[in-house]
KOLGUZA-377047 format. One record per residue: x, y, z of N, C-alpha, C, O in turn; residue in one letter. Coordinates in steps of 0.2 Angstrom, whole numbers, plus 5000, padded with zeros to 4 digits. Layout:
N
XYZXYZXYZXYZA
...
//
This chain:
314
500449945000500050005000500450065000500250114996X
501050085003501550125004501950134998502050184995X
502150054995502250094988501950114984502150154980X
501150084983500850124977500650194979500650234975X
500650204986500550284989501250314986501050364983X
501950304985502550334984502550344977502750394975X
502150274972502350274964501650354964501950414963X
501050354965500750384964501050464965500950514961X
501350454971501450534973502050544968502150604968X
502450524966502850524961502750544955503050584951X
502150494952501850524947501450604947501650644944X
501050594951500750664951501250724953501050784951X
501950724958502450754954502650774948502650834945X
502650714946503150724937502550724935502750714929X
501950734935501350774931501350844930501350884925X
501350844938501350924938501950954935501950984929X
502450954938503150974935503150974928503151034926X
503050934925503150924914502350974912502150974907X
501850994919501551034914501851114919501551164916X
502051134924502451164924502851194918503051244915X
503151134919503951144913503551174907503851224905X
503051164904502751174898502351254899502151294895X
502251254904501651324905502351384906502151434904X
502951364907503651414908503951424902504451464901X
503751374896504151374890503651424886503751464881X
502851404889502551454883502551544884502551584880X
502551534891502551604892503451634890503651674887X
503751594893504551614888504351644881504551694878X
503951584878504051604868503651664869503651704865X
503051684874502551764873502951794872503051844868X
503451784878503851844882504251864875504151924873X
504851804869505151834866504651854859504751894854X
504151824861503651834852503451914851503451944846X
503251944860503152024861503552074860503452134858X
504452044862505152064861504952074853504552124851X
505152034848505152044841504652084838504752124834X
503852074842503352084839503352154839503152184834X
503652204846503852254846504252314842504052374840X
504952274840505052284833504752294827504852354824X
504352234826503952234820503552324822503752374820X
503152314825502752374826502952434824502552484822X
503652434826504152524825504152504817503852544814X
504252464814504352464807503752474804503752514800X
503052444806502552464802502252524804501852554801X
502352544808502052624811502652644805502252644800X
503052654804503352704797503152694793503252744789X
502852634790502352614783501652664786501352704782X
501652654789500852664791500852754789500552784784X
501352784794501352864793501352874788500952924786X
501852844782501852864772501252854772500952904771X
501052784771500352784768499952804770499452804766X
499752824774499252874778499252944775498752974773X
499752974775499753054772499853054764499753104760X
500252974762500452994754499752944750499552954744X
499552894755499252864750499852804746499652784741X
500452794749500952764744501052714749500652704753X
501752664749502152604750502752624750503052644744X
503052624755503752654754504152574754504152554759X
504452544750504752494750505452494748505752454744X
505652544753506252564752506252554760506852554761X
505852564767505752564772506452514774506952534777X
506252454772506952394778507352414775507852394778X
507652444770508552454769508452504772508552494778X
508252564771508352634774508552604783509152584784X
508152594786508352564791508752524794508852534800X
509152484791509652434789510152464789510552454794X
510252524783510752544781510952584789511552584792X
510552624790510552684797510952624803511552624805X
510552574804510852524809511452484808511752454813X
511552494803512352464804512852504804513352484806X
512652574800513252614801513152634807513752674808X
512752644813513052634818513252584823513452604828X
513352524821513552474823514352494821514752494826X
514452494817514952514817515552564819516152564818X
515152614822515452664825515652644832516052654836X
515052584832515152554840515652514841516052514847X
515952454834516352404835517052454833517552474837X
516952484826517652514822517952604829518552604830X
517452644831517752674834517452684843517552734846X
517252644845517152614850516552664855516652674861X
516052704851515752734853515052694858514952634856X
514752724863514352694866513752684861513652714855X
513252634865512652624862511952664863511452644861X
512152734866511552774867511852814860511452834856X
512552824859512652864855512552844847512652874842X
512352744848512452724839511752734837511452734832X
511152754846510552754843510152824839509652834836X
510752874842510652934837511152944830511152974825X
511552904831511752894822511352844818511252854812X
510952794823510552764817509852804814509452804809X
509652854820509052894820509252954812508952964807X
509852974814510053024808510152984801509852994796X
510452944802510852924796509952894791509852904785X
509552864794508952824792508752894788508752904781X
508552954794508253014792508353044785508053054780X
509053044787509253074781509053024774508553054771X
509252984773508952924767508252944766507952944760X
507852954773506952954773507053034767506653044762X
507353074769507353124766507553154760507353204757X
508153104758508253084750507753054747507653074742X
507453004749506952984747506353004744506152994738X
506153044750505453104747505653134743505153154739X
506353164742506653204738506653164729506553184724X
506853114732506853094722506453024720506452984715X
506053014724505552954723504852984724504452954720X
504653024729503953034731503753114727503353114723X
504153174728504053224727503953234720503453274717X
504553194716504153204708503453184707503153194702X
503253134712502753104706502053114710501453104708X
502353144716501653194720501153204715500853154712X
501153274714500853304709500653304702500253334698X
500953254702500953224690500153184692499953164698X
500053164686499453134686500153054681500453064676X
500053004686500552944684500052904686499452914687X
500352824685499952794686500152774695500752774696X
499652744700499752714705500352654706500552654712X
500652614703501052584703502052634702502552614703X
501952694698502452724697502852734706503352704705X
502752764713502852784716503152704719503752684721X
502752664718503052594720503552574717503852534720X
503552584712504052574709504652604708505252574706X
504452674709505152714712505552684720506052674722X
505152684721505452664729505752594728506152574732X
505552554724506052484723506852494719507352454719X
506752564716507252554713507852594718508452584717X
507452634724507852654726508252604733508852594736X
507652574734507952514739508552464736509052444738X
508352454731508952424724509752474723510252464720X
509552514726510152574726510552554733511152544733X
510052554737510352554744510652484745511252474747X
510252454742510652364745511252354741511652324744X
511352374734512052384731512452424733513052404732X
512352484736512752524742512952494749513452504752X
512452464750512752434758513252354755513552314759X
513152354751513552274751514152324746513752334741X
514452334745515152414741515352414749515852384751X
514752474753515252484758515352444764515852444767X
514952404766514852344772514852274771514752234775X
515052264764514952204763514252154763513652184765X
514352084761513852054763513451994767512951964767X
514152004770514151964776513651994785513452044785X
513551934790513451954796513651994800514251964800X
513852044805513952064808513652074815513052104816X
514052024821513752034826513652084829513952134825X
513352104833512952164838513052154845512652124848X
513452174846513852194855513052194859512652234858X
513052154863512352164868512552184875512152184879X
513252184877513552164885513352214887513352214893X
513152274886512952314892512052284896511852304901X
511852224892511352214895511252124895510852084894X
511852104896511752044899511452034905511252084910X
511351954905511051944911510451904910510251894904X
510051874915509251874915508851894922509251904927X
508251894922508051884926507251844927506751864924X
507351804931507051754935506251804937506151854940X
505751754935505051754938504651694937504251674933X
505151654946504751594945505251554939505851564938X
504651504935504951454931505251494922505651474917X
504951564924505251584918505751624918505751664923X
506351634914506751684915506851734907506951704902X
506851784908506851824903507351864904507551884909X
507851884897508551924896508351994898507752004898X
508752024900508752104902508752124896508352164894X
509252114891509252144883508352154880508152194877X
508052094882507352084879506752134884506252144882X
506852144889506652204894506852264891506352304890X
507452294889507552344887507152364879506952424877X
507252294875506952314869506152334870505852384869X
505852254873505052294874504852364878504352404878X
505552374883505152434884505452484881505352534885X
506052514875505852574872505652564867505552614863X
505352494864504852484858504152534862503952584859X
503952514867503252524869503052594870502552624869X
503752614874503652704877503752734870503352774868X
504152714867503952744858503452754856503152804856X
503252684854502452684850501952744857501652794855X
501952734864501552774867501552834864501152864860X
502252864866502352924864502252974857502253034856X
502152914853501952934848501352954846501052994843X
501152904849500252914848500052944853499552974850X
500152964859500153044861500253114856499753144855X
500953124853501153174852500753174844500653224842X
500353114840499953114836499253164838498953204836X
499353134844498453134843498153214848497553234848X
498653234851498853294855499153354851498853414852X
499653354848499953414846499953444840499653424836X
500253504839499853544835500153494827499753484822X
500753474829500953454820500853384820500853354815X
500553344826500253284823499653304823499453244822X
499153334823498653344820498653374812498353354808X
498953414811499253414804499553374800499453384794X
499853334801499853254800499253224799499153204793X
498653204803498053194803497653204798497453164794X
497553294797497253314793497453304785497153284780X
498053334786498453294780498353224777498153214771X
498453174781498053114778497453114777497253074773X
497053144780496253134779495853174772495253174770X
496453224770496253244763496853304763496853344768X
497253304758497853344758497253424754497253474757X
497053414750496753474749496553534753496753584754X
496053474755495753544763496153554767496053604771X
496653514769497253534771497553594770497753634775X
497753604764498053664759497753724762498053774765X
496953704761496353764762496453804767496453864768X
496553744771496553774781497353814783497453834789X
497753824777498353824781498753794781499353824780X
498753734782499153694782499753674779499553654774X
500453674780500853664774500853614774501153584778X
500553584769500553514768501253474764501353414764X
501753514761502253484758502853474765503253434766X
502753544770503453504774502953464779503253424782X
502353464780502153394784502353334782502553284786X
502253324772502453244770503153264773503253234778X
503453304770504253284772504753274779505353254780X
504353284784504253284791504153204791504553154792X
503453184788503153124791503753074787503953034790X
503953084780504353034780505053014783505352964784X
505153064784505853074789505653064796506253044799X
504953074801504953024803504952964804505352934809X
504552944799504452854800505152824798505452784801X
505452864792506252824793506752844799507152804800X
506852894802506952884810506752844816507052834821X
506052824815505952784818505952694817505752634820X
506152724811506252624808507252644811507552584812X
507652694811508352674814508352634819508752594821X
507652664822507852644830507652574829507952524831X
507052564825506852464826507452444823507552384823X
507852474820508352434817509052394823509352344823X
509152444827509552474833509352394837509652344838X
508652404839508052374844508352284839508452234842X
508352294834508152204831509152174831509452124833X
509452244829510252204832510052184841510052124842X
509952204843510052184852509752104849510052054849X
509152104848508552054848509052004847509351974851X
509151984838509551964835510051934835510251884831X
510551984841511351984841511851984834512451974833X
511152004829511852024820511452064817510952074819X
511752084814511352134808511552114803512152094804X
511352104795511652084787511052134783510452154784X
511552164778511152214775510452174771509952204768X
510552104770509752084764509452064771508952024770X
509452074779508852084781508252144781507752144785X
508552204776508052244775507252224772506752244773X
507452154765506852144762506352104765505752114764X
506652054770506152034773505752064779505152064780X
506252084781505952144787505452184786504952204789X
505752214778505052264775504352224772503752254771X
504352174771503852114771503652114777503052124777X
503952104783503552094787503252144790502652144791X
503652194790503152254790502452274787501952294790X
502652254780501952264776501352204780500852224782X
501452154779501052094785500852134791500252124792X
501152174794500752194802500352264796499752274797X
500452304792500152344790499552334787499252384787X
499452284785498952244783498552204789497952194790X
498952194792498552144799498252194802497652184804X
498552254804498152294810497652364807497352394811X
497752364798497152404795497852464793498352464796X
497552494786498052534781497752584787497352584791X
498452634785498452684789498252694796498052754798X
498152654799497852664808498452644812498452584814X
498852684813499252684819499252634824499552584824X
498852644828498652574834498752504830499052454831X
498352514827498252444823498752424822498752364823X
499552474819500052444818500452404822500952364821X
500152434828500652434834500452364837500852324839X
499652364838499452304840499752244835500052194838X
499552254828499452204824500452194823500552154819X
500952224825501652194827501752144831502052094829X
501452184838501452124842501052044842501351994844X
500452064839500151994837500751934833501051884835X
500951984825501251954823501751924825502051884822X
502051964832502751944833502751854838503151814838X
502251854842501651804847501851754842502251704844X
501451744834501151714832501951684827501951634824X
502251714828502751694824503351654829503551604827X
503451674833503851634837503451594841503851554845X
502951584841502651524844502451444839502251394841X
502651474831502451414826503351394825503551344822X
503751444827504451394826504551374834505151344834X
504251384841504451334847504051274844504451224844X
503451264842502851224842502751194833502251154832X
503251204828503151184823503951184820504451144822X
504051224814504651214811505051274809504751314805X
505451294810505851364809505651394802505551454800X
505751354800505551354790505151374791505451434792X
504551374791503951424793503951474796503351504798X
504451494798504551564801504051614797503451634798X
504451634792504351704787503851694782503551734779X
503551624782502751624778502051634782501451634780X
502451644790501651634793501551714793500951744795X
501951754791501851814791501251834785500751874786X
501451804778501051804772500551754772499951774770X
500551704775499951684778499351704780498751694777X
499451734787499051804790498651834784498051824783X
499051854781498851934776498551894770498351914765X
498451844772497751804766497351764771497051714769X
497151784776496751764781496351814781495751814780X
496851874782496351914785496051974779495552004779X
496351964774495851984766495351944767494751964766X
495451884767494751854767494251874770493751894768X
494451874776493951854784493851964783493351994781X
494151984785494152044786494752114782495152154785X
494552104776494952144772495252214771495652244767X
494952244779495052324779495552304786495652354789X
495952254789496352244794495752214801495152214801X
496152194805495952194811495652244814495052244816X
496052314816495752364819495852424815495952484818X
495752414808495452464803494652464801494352414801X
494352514799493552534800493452534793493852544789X
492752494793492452484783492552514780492552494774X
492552604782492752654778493052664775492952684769X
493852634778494252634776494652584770495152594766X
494252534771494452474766494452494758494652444755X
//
């Protein structure tokens, strides 16, 4: 009787234990899927802001980004500059490109009566520029990404989570906050607003609608430096052909969380980021980068204006 009492308490141990072990594993993959999915979100909020005021596709978005994040990467390996300081080189360097950009891809073709595929078209060849300039000057090899100011983990209970992945979700989040504050509060993101919501009457009221675009694109590619900055920690590499996938994935949460809606992009990153690293703990790595495009023929089907985009807008 003592030993079936001993086998049984042993079992119902190693019961509980292996569905512990499994309840600390999954919340580990939320924890890193919200990390990445964070990421995602800074990149699709700078689609989101183009297309919202231009009406366009900047698919020039992940190299611009790319390219900003590794030239500060390497200020940090080649001249040994700190990491607060490679997040304002990658903020400038992005910027600038965002602002060459408007300059010879978006502003000629503003005003012309062209066809809608013209502006998309410009911005591929400009990304096609970029990626043959970062492999000239950077090659086309990986480079690691120094994370030691934020090793470490810290323990809650059965899970434990990196301090690098703490740092990332929280200036991915205080960002997106901040922004959608400073959008929906002050004077120039309300001109922004209006500006997407119809550039003419915009005109009418005052508004200079030409350095608003120029603002806004120079925005959203400042703020794709920093998700660029935020996915080296993630990652621990950066390689310049991770702008086209990255800019795909982008487009996937832009779609997932509704054209031009801000939140939605932010929310619809994190979904993605959840949903993508919970099918390579629980499926196959291979499938990482299709369940992105996956999504994005689910939710055309089922709900074609996004998740948290409005019918009108579809």
């Amino acid at each position: 009787m003592r030993k079936d009492c001993l086998r049984f308490a042993k079992y119902d141990s190693d019961t509980h234990g292996g569905r512990g072990r499994i309840a600390a594993m999954f919340w580990q993959q939320v924890i890193n899927g919200l990390t990445v999915g964070s990421t995602y979100s800074l990149i699709a909020v700078g689609y989101t802001l183009i297309f919202g005021v231009l009406g366009m596709i900047n698919m020039a978005h992940g190299q611009i980004f790319i390219f900003g994040a590794i030239t500060a990467l390497l200020t940090m390996t080649e001249l040994g500059w700190p990491l607060w300081l490679a997040f304002i080189i990658s903020v400038v360097v992005s910027s600038i490109l965002g602002w060459i950009l408007e300059l010879t891809a978006f502003k000629p073709l503003r005003k012309k009566d062209v066809p809608h595929l013209a502006p998309l078209i410009s911005t591929i060849g400009f990304a096609t520029v970029l990626d043959d300039l970062m492999i000239k000057l950077f090659g086309a090899d990986s480079r690691a990404f120094p994370t030691e100011p934020f090793g470490g983990r810290v323990t809650f209970g059965p899970v434990q989570i990196r301090v690098v992945d703490f740092v990332i979700l929280g200036v991915a989040l205080l960002l997106m906050i901040v922004l959608h504050l400073w959008i929906e509060r002050t004077k120039l993101g309300k001109a922004i607003r209006a500006t997407s919501e119809n550039i003419d009457t915009a005109e009418i009221l005052g508004i200079p609608t030409d350095r608003v675009i120029v603002f806004t694109v120079v925005l959203a590619s400042g703020l794709g430096g920093i998700a660029g900055i935020l996915l080296g920690l993630a990652y621990g590499a950066l390689m310049p052909s991770m702008g086209l996938t990255l800019g795909f994935k982008g487009l996937a949460v832009l779609v997932l969380g509704g054209l031009g809606n801000v939140p939605g992009a932010m929310l619809g990153g994190l979904i993605l980021g959840v949903v993508e690293v919970l099918s390579v703990a629980y499926g196959q790595s291979t499938y990482r980068d299709a369940v992105a495009f996956l999504m994005i023929m689910i939710i055309f089907f089922i709900r074609p204006q996004g998740l948290f985009g409005s019918q009108e807008k579809a």
